[in-house]
VEXLUM-617817 format. One line per 2 residues: number of its first residue (from 1); their letters; for each residue z, x negated, y of C-alpha. Coordinates in nm, 3 decimals. Layout:
N
NUM	A	Z X Y  ...;
This chain:
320
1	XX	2.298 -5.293 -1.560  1.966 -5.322 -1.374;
3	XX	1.945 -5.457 -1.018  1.628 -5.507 -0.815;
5	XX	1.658 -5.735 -0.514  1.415 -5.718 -0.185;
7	XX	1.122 -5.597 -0.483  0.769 -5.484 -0.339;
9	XX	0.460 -5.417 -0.454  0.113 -5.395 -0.266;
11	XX	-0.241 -5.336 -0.440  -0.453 -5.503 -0.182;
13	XX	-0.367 -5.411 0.124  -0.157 -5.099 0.019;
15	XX	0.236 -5.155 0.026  0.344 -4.935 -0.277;
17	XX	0.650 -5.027 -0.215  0.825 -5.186 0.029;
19	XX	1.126 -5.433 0.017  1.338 -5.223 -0.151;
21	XX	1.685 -5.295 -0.355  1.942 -5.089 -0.506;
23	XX	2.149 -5.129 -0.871  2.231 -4.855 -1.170;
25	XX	2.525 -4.890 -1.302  2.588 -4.905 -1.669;
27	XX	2.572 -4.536 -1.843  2.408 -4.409 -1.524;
29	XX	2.110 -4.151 -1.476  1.936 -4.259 -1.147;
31	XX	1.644 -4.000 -1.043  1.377 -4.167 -0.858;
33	XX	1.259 -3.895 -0.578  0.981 -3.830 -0.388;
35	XX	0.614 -3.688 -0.316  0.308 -3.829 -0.457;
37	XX	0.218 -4.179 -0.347  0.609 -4.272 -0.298;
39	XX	0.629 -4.559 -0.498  0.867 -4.404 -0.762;
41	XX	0.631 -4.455 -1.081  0.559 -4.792 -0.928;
43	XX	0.895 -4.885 -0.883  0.990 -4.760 -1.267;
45	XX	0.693 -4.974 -1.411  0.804 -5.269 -1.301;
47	XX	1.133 -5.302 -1.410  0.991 -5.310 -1.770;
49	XX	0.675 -5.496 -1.668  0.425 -5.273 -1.687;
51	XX	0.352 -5.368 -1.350  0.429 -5.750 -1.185;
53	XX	0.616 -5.753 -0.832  0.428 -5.863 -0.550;
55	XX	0.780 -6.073 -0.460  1.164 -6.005 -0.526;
57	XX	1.339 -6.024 -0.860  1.465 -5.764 -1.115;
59	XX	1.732 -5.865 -1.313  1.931 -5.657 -1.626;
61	XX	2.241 -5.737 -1.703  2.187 -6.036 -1.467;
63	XX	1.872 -6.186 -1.627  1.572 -6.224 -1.461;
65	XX	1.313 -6.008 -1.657  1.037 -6.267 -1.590;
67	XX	1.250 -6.482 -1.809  1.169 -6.340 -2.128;
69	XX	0.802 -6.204 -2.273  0.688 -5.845 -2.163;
71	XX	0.701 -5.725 -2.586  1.077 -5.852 -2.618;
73	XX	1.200 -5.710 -2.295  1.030 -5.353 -2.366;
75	XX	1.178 -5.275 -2.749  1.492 -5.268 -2.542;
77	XX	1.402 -5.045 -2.298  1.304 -4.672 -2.411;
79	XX	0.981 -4.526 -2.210  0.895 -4.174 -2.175;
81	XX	0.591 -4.021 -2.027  0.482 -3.717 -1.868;
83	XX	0.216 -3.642 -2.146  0.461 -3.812 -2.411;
85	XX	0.252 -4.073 -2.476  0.237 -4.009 -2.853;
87	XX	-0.062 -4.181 -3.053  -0.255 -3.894 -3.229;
89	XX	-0.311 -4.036 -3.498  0.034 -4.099 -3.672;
91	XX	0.301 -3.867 -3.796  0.599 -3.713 -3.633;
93	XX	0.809 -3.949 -3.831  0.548 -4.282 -3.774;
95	XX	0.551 -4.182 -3.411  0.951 -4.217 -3.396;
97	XX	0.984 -4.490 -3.650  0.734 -4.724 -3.435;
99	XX	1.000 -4.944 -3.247  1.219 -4.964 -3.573;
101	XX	0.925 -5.102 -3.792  0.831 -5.336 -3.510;
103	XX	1.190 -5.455 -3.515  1.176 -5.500 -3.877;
105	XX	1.423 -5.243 -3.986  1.428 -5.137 -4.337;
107	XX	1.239 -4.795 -4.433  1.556 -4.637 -4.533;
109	XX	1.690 -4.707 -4.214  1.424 -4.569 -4.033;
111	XX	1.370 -4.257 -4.237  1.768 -4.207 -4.183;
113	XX	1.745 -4.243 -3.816  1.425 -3.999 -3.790;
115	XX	1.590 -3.759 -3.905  1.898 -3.788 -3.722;
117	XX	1.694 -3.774 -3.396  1.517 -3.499 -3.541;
119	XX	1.855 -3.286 -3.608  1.969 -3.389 -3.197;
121	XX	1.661 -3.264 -3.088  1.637 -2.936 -3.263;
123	XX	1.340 -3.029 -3.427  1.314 -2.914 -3.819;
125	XX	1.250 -3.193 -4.128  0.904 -2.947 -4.188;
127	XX	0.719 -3.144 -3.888  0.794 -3.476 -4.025;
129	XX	0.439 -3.513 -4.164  0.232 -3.298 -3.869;
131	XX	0.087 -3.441 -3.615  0.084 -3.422 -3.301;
133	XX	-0.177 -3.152 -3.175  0.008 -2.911 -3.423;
135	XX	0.334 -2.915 -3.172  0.407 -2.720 -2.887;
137	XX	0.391 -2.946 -2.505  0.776 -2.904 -2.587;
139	XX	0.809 -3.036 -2.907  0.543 -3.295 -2.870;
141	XX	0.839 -3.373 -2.548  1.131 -3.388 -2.792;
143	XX	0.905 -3.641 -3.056  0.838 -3.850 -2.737;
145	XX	1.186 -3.843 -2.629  1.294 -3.951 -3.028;
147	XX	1.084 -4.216 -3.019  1.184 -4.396 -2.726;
149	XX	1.562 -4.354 -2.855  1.497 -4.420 -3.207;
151	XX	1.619 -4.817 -3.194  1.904 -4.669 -2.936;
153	XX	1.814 -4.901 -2.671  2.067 -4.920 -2.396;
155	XX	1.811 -4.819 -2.099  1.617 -4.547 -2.079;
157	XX	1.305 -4.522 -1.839  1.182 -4.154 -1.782;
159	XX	0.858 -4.095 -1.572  0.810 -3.713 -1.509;
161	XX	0.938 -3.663 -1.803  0.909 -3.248 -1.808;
163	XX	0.644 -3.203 -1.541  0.395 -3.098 -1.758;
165	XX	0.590 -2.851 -1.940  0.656 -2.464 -1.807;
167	XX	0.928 -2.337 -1.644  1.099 -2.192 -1.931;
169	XX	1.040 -2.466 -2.190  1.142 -2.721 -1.900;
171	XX	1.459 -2.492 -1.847  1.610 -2.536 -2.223;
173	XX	1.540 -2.928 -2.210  1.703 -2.988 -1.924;
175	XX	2.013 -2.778 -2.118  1.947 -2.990 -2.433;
177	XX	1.918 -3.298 -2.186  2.244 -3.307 -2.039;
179	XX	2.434 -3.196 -2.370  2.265 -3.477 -2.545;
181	XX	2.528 -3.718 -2.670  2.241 -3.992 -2.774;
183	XX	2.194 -3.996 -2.349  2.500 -4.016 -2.266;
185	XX	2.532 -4.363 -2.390  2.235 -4.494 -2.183;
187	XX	2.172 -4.598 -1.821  1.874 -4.393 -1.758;
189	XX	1.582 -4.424 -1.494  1.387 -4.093 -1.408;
191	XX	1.149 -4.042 -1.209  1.075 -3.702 -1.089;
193	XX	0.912 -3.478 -0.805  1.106 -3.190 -0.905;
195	XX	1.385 -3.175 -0.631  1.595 -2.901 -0.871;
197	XX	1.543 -3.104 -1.182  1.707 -3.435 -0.967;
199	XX	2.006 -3.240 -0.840  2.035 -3.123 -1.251;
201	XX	2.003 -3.428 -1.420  2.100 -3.707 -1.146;
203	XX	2.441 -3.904 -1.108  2.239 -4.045 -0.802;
205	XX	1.947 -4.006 -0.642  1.718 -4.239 -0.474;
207	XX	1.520 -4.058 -0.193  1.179 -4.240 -0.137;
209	XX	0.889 -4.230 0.089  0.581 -4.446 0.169;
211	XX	0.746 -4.701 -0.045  1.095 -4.717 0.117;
213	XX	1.428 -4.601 -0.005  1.522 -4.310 0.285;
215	XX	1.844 -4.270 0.112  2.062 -4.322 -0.187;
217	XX	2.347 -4.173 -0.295  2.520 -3.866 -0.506;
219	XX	2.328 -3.522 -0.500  2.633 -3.397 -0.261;
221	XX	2.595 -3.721 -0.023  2.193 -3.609 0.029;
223	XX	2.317 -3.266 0.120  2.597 -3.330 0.318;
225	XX	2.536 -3.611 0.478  2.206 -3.724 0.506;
227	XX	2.115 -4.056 0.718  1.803 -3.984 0.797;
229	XX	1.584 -3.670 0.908  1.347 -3.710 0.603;
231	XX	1.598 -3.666 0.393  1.714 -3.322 0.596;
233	XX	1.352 -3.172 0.610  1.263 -3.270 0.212;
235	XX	1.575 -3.071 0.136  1.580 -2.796 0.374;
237	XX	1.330 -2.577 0.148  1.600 -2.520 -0.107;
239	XX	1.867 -2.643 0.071  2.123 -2.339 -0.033;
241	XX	2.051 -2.307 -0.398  2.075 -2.710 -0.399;
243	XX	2.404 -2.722 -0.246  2.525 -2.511 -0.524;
245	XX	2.388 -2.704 -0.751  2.522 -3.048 -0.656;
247	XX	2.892 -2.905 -0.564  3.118 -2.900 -0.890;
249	XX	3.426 -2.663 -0.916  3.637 -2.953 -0.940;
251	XX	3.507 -3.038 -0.535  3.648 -2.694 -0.475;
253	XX	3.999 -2.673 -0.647  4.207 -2.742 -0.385;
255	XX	4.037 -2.440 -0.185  4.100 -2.195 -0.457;
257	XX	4.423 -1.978 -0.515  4.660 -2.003 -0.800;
259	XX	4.704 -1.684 -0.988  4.990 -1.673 -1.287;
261	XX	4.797 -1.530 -1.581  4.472 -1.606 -1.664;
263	XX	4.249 -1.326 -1.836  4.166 -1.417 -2.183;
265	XX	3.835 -1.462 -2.175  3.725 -1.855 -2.208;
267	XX	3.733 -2.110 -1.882  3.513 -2.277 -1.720;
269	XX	3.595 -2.651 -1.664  3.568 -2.780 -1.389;
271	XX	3.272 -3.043 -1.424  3.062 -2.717 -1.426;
273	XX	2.870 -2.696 -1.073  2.871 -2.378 -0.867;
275	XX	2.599 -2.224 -0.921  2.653 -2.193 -1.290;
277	XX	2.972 -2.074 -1.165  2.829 -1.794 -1.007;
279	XX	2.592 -1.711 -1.235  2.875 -1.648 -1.490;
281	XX	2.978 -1.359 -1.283  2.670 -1.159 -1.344;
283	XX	2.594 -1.292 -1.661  2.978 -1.196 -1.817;
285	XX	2.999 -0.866 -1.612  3.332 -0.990 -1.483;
287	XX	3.504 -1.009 -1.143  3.741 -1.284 -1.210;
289	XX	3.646 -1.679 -1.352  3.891 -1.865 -1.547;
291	XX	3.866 -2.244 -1.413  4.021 -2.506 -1.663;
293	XX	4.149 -2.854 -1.494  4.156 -3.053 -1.805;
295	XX	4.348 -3.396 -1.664  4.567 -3.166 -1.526;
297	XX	4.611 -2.923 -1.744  4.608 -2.669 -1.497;
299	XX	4.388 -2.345 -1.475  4.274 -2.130 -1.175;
301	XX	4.140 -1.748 -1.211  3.929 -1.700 -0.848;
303	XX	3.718 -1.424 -0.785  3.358 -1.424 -0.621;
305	XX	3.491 -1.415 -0.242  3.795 -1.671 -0.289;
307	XX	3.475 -1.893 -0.445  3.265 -1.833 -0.154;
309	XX	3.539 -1.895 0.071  3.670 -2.224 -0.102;
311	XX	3.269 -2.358 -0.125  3.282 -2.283 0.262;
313	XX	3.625 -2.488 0.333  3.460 -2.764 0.122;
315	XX	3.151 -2.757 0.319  3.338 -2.788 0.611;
317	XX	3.563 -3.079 0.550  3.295 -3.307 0.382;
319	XX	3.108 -3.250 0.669  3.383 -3.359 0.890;
């Protein structure tokens, strides 16, 4: 879906960033990691030309995006910014409709798809006609958010999306995030400092630094087998809580015991990572988890020392 080839990017004598190249596959969320000064934001601005390469090429769906103007290229490609980005001046519903009128879509259209957005985004038909300094920093994030899906464009580019929001606000987007059915049609670009909110939201992650790509690779392949020693000290920090983050029950099935009657309370599947896994123990009171294998049709009850255990055997063989 997007593919940037040997792309850098210096402001004088600055490298921003350095030679890199990697692709995102179609219906993929690819985090952009790093510290300050990485070349992440840099790197995300220039695949919708908010920012020119220095040399290489960038091409989506195998076009060259310098083959086509900047304005065409970007009302197919949503953008969303830290401080949402939303003009002051307009409406909740102008603010979402924007793309749509600029594409020429009918008013009925775009009313109909406002709300719709709305509705996905747990935001009620009353702020329609507020503006917005009368939202909250998290509903002011949800408009933004609308408005950069509101002509459904297949890519999505995300640049620290939720950093200015607190914890708690930031925790219940990230839920709404990945439930979102709207985002799980796009291939998505987010860039983000937060290492937690990577290992969340990511498919992939692409570790930067200094304007180089350190590694790249599934949450599990930083963790487990990093390439480089940058990559082991930007983790270490939260290293265990990570871990349990990126490993899925479904990584761990093998591992755990079969027991012939489940309890009746509801399963987890097995997409559901670990540490949600073990949260469930304290949050439902109970010593046993129902696991539900889905292709299989096969469940697993484990309690919280067979899932230690299994998460241990796991550890050791990917390791291997």
């Amino acid at each position: 879906m997007i593919k940037l080839q040997n792309v850098s990017k210096s402001f004088g004598k600055l490298n921003a960033v350095d030679q890199i190249s990697f692709e995102v596959q179609q219906e993929e969320n690819l985090i952009l990691l790093g510290t300050s000064g990485c070349g992440k934001t840099t790197t995300l601005k220039m695949i919708n030309r908010l920012l020119k390469p220095s040399s290489g090429k960038i091409l989506i769906n195998g076009q060259d995006i310098r083959d086509q103007s900047p304005e065409v290229l970007r009302r197919k490609i949503g953008y969303v910014l830290q401080n949402n980005g939303l003009f002051p001046h307009y409406t909740v519903a102008q603010n979402i409709g924007l793309v749509p009128q600029l594409l020429k879509w009918d008013k009925q259209r775009i009313a109909k798809r406002v709300i719709e957005l709305l509705e996905k985004l747990h935001l009620s038909e009353k702020y329609l006609q507020a503006y917005p300094n009368e939202l909250s920093g998290g509903q002011q994030q949800r408009v933004g958010l609308a408005r950069a899906l509101a002509a459904d464009p297949p890519i999505l580019l995300m640049d620290e999306p939720f950093g200015a929001l607190d914890n708690v606000t930031r925790a219940k987007i990230h839920t709404e995030f990945t439930a979102l059915d709207e985002l799980k049609r796009k291939t998505i670009v987010m860039v983000t400092h937060d290492v937690q909110e990577a290992f969340q939201l990511g498919d992939r992650i692409c570790l930067m630094d200094k304007g180089k790509i350190m590694q790249m690779g599934t949450p599990a392949e930083l963790l487990f087998k990093p390439v480089h020693h940058f990559v082991e000290d930007f983790l270490k920090e939260q290293r265990l809580q990570l871990e349990f983050k990126a490993v899925r029950l479904y990584d761990l099935w093998d591992w755990i015991p079969t027991e012939a009657d489940p309890p009746e309370e509801v399963a987890l599947s097995v997409d559901t990572d670990l540490w949600t896994g073990l949260e469930t123990f304290t949050c439902n009171h109970t010593e046993k988890l129902t696991i539900l294998h889905p292709q299989k049709k096969e469940f697993k009850v484990v309690g919280f020392e067979q899932l230690m255990s299994a998460f241990y055997q796991y550890k050791k063989t990917i390791a291997a």
